[in-house]
C-alpha positions as CSV (number, residue, x, y, z in Angstrom):
1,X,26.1,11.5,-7.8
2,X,24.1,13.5,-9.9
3,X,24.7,12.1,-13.6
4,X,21.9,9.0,-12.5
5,X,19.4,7.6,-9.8
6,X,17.9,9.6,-7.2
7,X,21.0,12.2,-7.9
8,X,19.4,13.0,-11.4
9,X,16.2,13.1,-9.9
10,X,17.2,15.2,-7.4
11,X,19.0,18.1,-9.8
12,X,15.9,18.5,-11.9
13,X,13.8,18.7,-9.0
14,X,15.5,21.7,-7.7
15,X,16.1,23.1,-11.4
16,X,12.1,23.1,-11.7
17,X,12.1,24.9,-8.2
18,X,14.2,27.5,-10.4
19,X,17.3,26.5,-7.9
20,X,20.7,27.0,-10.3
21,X,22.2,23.3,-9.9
22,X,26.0,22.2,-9.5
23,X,25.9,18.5,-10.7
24,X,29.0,16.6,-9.8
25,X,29.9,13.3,-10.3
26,X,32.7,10.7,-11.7
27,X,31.0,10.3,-15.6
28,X,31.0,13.5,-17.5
29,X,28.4,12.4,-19.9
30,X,25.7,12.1,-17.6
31,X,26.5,14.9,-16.2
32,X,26.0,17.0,-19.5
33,X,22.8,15.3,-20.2
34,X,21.5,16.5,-16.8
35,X,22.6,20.2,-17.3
36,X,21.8,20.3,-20.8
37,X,18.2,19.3,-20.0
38,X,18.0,21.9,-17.1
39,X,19.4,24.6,-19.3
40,X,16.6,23.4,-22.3
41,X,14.2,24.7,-19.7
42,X,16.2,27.8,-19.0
43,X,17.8,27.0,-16.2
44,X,21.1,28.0,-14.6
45,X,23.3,25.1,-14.2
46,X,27.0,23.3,-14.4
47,X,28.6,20.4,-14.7
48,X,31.8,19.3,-12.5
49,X,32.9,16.6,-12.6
50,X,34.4,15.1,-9.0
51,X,35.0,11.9,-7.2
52,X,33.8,12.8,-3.4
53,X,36.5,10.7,-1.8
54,X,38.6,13.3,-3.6
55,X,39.8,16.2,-0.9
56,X,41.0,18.2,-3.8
57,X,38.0,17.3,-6.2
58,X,35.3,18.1,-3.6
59,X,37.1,21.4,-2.7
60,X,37.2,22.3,-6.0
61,X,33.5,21.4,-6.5
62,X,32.4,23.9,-4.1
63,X,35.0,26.6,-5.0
64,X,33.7,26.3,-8.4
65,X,29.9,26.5,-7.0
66,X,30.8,29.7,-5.2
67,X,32.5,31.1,-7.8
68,X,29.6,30.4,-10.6
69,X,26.9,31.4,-8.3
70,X,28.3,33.4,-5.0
71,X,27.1,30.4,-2.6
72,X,26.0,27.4,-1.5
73,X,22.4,26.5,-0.6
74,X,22.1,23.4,-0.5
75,X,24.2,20.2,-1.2
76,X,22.3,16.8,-1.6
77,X,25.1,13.9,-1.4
78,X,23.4,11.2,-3.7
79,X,26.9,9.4,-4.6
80,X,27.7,6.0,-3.8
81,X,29.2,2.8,-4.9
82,X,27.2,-0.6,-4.9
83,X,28.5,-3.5,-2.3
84,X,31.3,-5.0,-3.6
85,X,30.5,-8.4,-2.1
86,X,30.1,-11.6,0.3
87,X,32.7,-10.3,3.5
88,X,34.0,-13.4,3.0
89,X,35.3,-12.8,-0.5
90,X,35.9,-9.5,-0.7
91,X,39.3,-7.8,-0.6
92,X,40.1,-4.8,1.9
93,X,40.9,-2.4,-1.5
94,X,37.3,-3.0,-2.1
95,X,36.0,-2.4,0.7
96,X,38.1,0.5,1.1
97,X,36.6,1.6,-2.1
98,X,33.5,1.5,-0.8
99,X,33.9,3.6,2.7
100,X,35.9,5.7,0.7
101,X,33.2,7.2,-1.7
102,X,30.0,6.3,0.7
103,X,31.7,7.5,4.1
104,X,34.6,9.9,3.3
105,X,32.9,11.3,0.5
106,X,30.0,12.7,2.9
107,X,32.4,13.5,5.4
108,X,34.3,16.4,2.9
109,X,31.1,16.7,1.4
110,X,29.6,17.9,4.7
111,X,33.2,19.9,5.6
112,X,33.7,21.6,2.1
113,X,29.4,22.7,1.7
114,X,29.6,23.6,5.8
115,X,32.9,26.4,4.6
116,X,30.9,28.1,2.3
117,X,27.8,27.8,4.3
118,X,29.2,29.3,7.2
119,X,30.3,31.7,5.2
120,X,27.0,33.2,3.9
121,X,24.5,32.7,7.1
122,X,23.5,28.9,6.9
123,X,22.4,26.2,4.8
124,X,21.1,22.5,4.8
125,X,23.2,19.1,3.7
126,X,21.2,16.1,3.0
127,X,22.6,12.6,2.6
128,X,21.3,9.7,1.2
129,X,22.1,6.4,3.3
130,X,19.8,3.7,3.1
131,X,17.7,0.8,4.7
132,X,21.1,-1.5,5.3
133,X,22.1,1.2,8.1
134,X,19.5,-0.6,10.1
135,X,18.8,-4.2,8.8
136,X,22.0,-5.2,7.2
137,X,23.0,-6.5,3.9
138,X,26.3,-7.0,2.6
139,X,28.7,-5.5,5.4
140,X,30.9,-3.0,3.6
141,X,28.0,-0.8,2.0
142,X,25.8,-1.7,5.5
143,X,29.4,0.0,7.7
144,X,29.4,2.9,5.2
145,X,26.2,3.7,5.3
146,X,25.8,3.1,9.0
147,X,28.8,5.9,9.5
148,X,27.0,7.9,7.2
149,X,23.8,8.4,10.1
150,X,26.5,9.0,12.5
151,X,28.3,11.2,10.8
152,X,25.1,13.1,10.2
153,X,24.2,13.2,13.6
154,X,27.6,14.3,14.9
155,X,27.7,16.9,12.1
156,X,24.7,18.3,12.6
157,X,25.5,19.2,16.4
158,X,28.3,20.9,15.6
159,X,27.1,23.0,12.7
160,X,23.7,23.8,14.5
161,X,25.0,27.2,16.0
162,X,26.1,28.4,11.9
163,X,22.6,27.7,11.0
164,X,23.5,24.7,8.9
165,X,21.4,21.5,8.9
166,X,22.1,18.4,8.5
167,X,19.8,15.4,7.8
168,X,20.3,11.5,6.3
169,X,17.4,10.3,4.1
170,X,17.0,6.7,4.6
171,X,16.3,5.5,1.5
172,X,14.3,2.1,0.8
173,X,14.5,0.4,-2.8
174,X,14.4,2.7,-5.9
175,X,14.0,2.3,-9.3
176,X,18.0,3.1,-10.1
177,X,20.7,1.5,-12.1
178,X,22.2,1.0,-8.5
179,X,19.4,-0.9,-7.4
180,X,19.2,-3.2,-11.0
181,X,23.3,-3.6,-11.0
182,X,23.3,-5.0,-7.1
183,X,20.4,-6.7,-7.5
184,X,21.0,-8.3,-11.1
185,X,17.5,-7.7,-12.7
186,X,18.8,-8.6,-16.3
187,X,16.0,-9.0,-18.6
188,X,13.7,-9.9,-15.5
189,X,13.7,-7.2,-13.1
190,X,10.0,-6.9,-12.1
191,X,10.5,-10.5,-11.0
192,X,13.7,-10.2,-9.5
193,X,12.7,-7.2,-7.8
194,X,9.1,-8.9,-6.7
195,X,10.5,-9.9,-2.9
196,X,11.5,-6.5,-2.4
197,X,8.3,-5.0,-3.4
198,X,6.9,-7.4,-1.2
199,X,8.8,-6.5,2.1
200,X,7.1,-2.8,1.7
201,X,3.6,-1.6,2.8
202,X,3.3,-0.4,-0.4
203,X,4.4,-3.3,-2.0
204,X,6.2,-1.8,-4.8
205,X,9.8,-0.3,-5.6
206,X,9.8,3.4,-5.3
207,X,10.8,6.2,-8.1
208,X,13.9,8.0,-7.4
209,X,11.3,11.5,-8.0
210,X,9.9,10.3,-4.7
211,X,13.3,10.5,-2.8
212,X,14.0,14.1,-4.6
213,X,10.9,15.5,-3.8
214,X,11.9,14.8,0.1
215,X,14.9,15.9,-0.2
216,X,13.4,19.2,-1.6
217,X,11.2,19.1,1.0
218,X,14.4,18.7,3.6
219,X,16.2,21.5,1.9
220,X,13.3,23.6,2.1
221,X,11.8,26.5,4.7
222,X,8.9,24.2,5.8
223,X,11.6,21.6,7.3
224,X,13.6,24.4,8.9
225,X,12.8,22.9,12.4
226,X,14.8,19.6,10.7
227,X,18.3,18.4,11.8
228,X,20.2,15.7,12.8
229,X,17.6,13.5,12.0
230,X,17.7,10.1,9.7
231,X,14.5,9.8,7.9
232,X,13.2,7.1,6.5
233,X,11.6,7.2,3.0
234,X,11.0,3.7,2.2
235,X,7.5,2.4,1.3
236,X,6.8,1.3,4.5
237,X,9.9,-1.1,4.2
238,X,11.1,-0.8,8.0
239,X,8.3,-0.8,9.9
240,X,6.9,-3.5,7.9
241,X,10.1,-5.7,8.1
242,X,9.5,-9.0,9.3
């Protein structure tokens, strides 16, 4: 997911850490604008693109990776598809669409990056889920994001003793295209977005640099005690809940 949103965000946060970035997602134009950028400040980077509930895409994502740069770090899974809809209207191909990109995806996400990880002494995987895990919201992105805090919990038990981490960021409402297409801001979306604003202690929508700079954090030496846990980066927007 990194060709937009929090996924963009998240790429040029590492590139300024002088990390070399893999950015992999479904549009290839995004994509080059991300690497291109990161390369204008001289750093290392490549664009793949790859649909994550894709076995063979998301193999060859990190076989590439590997094979570019010798190994694999760190893998931030920012991909995900918007809800498709009322559970009353919506068809099972779309909601296996969703669980397909938002739950398998992570799942061989985790698998392909936990390979090379293994192979080369240990690493971190974080995932983005978000808010609807734990208050709801339309039910297919709520189940796949849901599945995604259990798969990060179940994944990070079993990876624990290869010195791999794994950790869910629980993200609130950010300023992404995701957030404006679900939502349907239009030419409005400071108003639209107001009662979501509103339902934060900080009573405002967050920047997607906010969510990359705790991922960075996550990914980093000073979290290394870190795993298996879902963390929430919201604004307040849980506890605050009504």
């Amino acid at each position: 997911g990194g060709g937009s949103g929090i996924g963009r965000a998240t790429a040029l946060a590492f590139a300024a850490r002088r990390y070399a970035i893999v950015v992999a997602g479904r549009r290839e134009e995004p994509l080059s604008e991300v690497v291109n950028l990161i390369r204008a400040h001289g750093g290392a980077s490549l664009a793949v693109k790859c649909d994550v509930s894709s076995e063979e895409d998301v193999l060859r994502l990190v076989e590439r990776t590997t094979r570019e740069f010798g190994r694999v770090d760190a893998a931030a899974n920012c991909a995900a598809l918007q809800p498709g809809g009322a559970i009353l209207d919506l068809s099972v191909e779309d909601f296996d669409r969703t669980i397909a990109t938002n739950l398998r995806g992570a799942w061989l996400t985790t698998r392909f990056a936990a390979l090379a990880m293994r192979e080369s002494g240990g690493g971190v995987i974080v995932h983005v889920s978000s808010v609807s895990a734990m208050r709801g919201g339309p039910s297919d992105y709520s189940a796949s994001k849901a599945g995604v805090e259990g798969l990060t919990r179940g994944a990070a038990e079993e990876l624990a003793p290869w010195g791999i981490r794994v950790i869910a960021l629980r993200a609130g409402l950010f300023d992404t295209p995701m957030l404006h297409a679900a939502w349907g801001t239009g030419d409005h979306p400071e108003e639209v977005l107001a009662p979501g604003a509103a339902a934060t202690m900080l009573k405002r929508i967050g920047r997607p640099e906010e969510a990359a700079a705790a991922i960075l954090w996550l990914c980093s030496p000073d979290a290394s005690y870190i795993t298996g846990a879902c963390i929430d980066v919201d604004g307040g927007l849980l506890a605050h809940w009504p």
